[in-house]
N, C-alpha and C positions, 0 to 999 in steps of 0.2 A: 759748362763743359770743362774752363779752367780752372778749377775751383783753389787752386793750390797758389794760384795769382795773387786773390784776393787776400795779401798779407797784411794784417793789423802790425803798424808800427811797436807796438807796445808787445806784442805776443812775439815777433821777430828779435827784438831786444831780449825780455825774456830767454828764449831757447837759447838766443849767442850766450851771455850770461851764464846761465844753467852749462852749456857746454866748457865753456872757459873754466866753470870751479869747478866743474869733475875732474879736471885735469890736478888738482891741486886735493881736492879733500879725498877722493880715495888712500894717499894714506893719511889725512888728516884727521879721520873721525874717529881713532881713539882719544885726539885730545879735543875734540869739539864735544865728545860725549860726556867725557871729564868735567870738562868747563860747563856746560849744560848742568851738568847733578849738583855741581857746587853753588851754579847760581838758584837753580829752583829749592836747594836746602838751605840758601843766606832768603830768600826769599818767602819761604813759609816762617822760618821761624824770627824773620824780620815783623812778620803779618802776625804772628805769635807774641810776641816780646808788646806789639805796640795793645794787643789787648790785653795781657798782664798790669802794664801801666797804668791803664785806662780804669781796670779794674781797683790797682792799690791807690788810685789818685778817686774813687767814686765816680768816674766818671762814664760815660755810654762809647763803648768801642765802636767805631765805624772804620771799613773797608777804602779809601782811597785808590780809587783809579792813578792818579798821580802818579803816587808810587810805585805801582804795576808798571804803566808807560816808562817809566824810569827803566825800571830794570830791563822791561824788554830792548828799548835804545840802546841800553849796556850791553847784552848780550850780542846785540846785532856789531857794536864797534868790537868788542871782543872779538868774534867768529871772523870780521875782518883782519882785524889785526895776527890774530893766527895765519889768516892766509895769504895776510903782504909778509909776516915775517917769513913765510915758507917761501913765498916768490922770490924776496931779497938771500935767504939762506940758497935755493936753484940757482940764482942766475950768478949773484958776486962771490960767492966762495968756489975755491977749487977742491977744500974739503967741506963737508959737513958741519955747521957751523948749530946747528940742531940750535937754529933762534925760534921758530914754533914752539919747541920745548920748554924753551925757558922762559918764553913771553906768554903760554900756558900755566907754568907751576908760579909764575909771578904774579896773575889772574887768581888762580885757585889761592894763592896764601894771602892775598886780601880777603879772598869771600871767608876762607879759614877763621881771619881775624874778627873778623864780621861775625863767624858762626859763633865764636866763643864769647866775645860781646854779647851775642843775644840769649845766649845759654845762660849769661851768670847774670841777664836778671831777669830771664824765666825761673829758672831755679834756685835763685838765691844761694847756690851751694858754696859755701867755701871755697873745693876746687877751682871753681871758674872764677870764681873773684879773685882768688890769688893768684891764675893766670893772666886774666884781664889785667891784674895790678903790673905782673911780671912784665908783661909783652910791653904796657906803656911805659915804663921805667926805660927798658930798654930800650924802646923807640925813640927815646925824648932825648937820650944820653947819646946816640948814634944823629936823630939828625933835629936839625934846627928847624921845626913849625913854624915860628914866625916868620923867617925867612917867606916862606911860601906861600903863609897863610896872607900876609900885608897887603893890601889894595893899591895897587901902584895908582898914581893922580897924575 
């Protein structure tokens, strides 16, 4: 007769959830679609590049789940991070501080770098190697890797 009583903790979470981000991605999804196309194109041709390799090394190309899982976890902290930055951009600015945006296009120009990495050794082209070469020159000379990269003990 109650049937509406019978609430599953998990399907009640759910719906709050689902309610709470509609509040935030209605206008979020031109950059969630954005970031999406970027990650599913650093993605295929991440899957692309690694059987090129496999190919110029002799070797038998296999598909890793790993890798998949990977990227989906990324997407999943990305598509958050979009939406805390929008929460943080709502509630502490008086103006528009449009941090979605830019913690979007910060997002996209990693997977970018990512894309042009896999491109210049799918295609072995010139262009891309000289970009590749480009972009790390410049990365190297702006910031300090070891810094970052070192294992603290």
């Amino acid at each position: 007769m109650y049937s509406f009583l019978n609430i599953y903790p998990s399907k009640a979470l759910a719906g709050i959830l689902a309610g709470v981000l509609s509040v935030f991605v209605h206008n979020l999804l031109p950059l969630i679609v954005c970031v999406l196309v970027f990650e599913i194109i650093d993605f295929v041709t991440g899957v692309w590049k690694s059987k090129v390799i496999a190919k110029r090394d002799g070797k038998k190309f296999a598909f890793e789940s790993v890798k998949a899982w990977r990227t989906i976890y990324k997407i999943v902290f990305i598509l958050a991070g979009i939406i805390m930055s929008e929460m943080l951009d709502m509630v502490l600015a008086d103006t528009s501080l449009h941090l979605a945006r830019f913690f979007t296009a910060f997002c996209c120009g990693v997977e970018f770098w990512s894309f042009l990495e896999n491109a210049a050794v799918i295609s072995n082209h010139p262009v891309f190697r000289w970009l590749k070469k480009f972009m790390k020159d410049k990365a190297e000379d702006k910031i300090d890797f070891d810094k970052y990269t070192k294992e603290e003990k």
